[in-house]
SEDO-408363 format. One record per residue (C-alpha): x, y, z. Coordinates in steps of 0.02 Angstrom, whole numbers, padded with zeros to 5 digits, always signed. Example, Ala and Ser with C-alpha at 12.3 -4.5 7.8 and 13.67 -1.06 7.14 Angstrom:
! residues 2
+00615-00225+00390 +00684-00053+00357 
***
This chain:
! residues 271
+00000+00000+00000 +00145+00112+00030 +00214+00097-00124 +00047+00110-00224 +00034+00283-00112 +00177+00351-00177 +00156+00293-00361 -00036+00370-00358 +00056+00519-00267 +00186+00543-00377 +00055+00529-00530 -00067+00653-00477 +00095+00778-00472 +00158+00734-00662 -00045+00768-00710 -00048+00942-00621 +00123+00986-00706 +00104+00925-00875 -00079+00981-00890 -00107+01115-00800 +00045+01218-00750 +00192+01207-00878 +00055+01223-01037 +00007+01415-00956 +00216+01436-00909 +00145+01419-00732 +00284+01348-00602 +00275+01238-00465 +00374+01268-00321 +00570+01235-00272 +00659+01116-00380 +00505+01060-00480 +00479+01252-00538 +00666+01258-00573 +00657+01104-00665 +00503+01179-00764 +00616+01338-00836 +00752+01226-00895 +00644+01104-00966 +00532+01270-01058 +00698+01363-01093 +00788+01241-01150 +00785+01049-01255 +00846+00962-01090 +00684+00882-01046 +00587+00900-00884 +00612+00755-00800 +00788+00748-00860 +00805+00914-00759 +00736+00849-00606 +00821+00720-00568 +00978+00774-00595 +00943+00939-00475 +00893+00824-00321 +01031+00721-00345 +01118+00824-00213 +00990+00854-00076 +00950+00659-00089 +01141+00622-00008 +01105+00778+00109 +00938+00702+00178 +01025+00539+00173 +01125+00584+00313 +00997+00688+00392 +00824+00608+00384 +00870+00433+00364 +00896+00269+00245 +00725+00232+00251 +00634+00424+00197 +00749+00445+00077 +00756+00263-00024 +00580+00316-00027 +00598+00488-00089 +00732+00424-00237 +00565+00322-00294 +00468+00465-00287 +00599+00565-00381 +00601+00415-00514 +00413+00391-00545 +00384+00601-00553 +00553+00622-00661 +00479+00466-00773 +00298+00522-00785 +00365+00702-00835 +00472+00618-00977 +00340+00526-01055 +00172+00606-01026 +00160+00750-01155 +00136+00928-01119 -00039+00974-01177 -00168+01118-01130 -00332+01042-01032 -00392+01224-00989 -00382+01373-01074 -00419+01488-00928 -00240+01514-00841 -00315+01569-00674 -00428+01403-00669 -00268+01309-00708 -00142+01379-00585 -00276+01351-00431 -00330+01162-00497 -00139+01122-00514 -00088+01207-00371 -00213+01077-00276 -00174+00928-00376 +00004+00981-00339 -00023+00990-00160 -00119+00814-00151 +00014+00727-00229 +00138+00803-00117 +00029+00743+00026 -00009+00580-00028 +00183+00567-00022 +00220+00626+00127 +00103+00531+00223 +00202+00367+00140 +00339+00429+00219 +00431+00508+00081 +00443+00664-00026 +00440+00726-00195 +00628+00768-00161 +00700+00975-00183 +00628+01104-00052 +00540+00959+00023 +00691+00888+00094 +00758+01043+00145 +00559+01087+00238 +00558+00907+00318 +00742+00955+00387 +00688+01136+00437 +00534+01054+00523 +00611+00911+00614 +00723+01049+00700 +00601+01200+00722 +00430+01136+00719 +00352+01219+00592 +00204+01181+00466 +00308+01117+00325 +00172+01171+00207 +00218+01359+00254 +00391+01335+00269 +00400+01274+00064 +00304+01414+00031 +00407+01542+00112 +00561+01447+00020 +00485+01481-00172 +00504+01671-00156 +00662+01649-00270 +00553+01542-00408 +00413+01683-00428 +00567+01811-00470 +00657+01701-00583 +00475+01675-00658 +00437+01853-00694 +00605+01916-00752 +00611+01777-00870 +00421+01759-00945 +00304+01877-00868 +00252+01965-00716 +00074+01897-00750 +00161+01711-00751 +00252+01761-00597 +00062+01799-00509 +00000+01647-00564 +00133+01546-00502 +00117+01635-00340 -00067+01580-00345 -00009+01400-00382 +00107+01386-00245 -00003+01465-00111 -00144+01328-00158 -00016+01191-00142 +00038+01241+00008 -00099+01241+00093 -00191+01086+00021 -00023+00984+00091 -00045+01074+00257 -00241+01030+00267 -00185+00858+00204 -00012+00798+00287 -00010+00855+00465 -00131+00996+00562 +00038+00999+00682 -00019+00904+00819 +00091+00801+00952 +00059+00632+00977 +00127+00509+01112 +00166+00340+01078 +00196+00205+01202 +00252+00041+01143 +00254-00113+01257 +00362-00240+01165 +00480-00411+01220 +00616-00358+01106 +00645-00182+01176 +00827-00169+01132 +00785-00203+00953 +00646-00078+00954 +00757+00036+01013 +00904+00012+00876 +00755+00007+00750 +00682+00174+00818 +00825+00277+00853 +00927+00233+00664 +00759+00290+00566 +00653+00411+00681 +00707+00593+00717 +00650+00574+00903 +00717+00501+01083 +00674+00382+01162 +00631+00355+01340 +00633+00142+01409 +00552+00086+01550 +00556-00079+01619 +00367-00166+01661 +00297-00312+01700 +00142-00426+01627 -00011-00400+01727 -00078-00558+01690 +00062-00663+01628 +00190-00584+01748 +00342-00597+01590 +00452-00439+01599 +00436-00323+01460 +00503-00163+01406 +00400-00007+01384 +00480+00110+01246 +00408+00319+01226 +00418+00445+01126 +00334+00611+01052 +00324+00637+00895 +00248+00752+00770 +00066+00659+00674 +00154+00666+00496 +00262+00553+00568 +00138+00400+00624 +00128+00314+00501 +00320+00288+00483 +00331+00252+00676 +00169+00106+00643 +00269+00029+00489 +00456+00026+00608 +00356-00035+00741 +00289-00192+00659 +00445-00209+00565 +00526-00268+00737 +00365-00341+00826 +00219-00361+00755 +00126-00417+00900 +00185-00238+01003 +00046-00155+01103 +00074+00020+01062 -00059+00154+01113 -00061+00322+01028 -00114+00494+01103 -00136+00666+01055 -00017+00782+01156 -00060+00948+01208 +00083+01036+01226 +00288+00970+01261 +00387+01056+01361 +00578+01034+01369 +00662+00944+01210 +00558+00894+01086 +00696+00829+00981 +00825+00736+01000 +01008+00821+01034 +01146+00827+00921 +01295+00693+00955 +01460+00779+01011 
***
């Protein structure tokens, strides 16, 4: 199912770019709109373009967000660069207002979709899920704050009225991955597990987080178990779920929401 996610995800972005936002010289955000000039300015194709510009933040979020995110994220990158190869540029909508807000929220689905497969669509994203991880802010608005330098580069080279419409485009898709991927809540997990020092490894060489282990004991059956926490953020739950069954699948873990954290959230930097 994850992978089917991230196909569909991937997809829906390709349709929004091919369809709706490159025909009206509309640009997405970050590396995808960057990808869009070359690939209108010049014969290197789209695809082409983007894959070869996230080449570099994929071995920076390597050693940043993990092996797992971003094996994901390279097959995001490859379906997305793919689709944009082979599906063919072509008009659906002649009204370029229409088009910029529907691809903006295709855009912003796909992106999504992705995210809550625990991955990304690669470029800014990496560098928002980074951003986040540290300071705790709605990655939606922090790619949008990021794409200031793609609406300039849009209007000094095609139009200022291209430049508002891409403006348009990326506000949409920001906030239709915000209303989508996370609304910024805290969670709480607690896992209760017979291989805690496993879970641990498991948890602390994928997940952005600390841990705290506690030792406990079966009510009923009296066997000594080990009782792992941890907060984390709700985008992340369903990449906690898939490493928790990964190592146990018969873990009792109970999830919930978190009001507010005080102290550190995330985990410190190794000296």
């Amino acid at each position: 199912m994850q992978a089917l996610g991230m196909i569909s995800g991937s997809l829906i972005i390709v349709v929004a770019f091919n369809l709706f936002l490159i025909p009206h010289e509309v640009l997405s955000s970050g590396l995808s709109g960057l990808s869009m000039i070359i690939g209108i300015v010049s014969p290197i194709n789209t695809g082409v373009a983007n894959f070869l510009l996230n080449l570099p933040l994929l071995i920076v979020g390597y050693k940043m967000l993990g092996k797992k995110f971003i094996l994901n994220t390279i097959f995001s990158v490859v379906i997305i660069s793919l689709g944009l190869y082979v599906v063919p540029v072509h008009l659906i909508a002649e009204d370029a207002i229409l088009s910029s807000i529907f691809g903006g929220a295709l855009t912003g689905l796909g992106v999504g979709i992705v995210f809550r497969c625990s991955a990304s669509t690669g470029g800014f994203d990496i560098i928002g899920m980074i951003v986040s991880r540290k300071r705790d802010f709605p990655i939606g608005t922090l790619l949008s704050g990021m794409n200031a330098v793609v609406i300039v580069i849009c209007g000094f080279l095609f139009n200022w009225d291209s430049a508002l419409l891409t403006l348009i485009s990326i506000f949409v898709t920001g906030k239709v991955v915000d209303a989508i991927y996370t609304d910024h809540a805290k969670l709480t997990i607690m896992i209760i597990t017979d291989k805690g020092d496993e879970m641990r490894e498991h948890l602390l060489s994928n997940l952005y987080r600390g841990l705290t282990i506690m030792d406990g004991v079966g009510g009923y059956s009296k066997d000594k178990r080990n009782i792992l926490m941890t907060v984390i953020s709700r985008y992340e739950l369903n990449e906690v779920k898939n490493l928790i069954t990964e190592v146990d699948t018969g873990a009792f873990v109970n999830i919930t929401e978190t009001i507010e954290v005080m102290g550190l959230f995330h985990r410190p930097s190794p000296h």
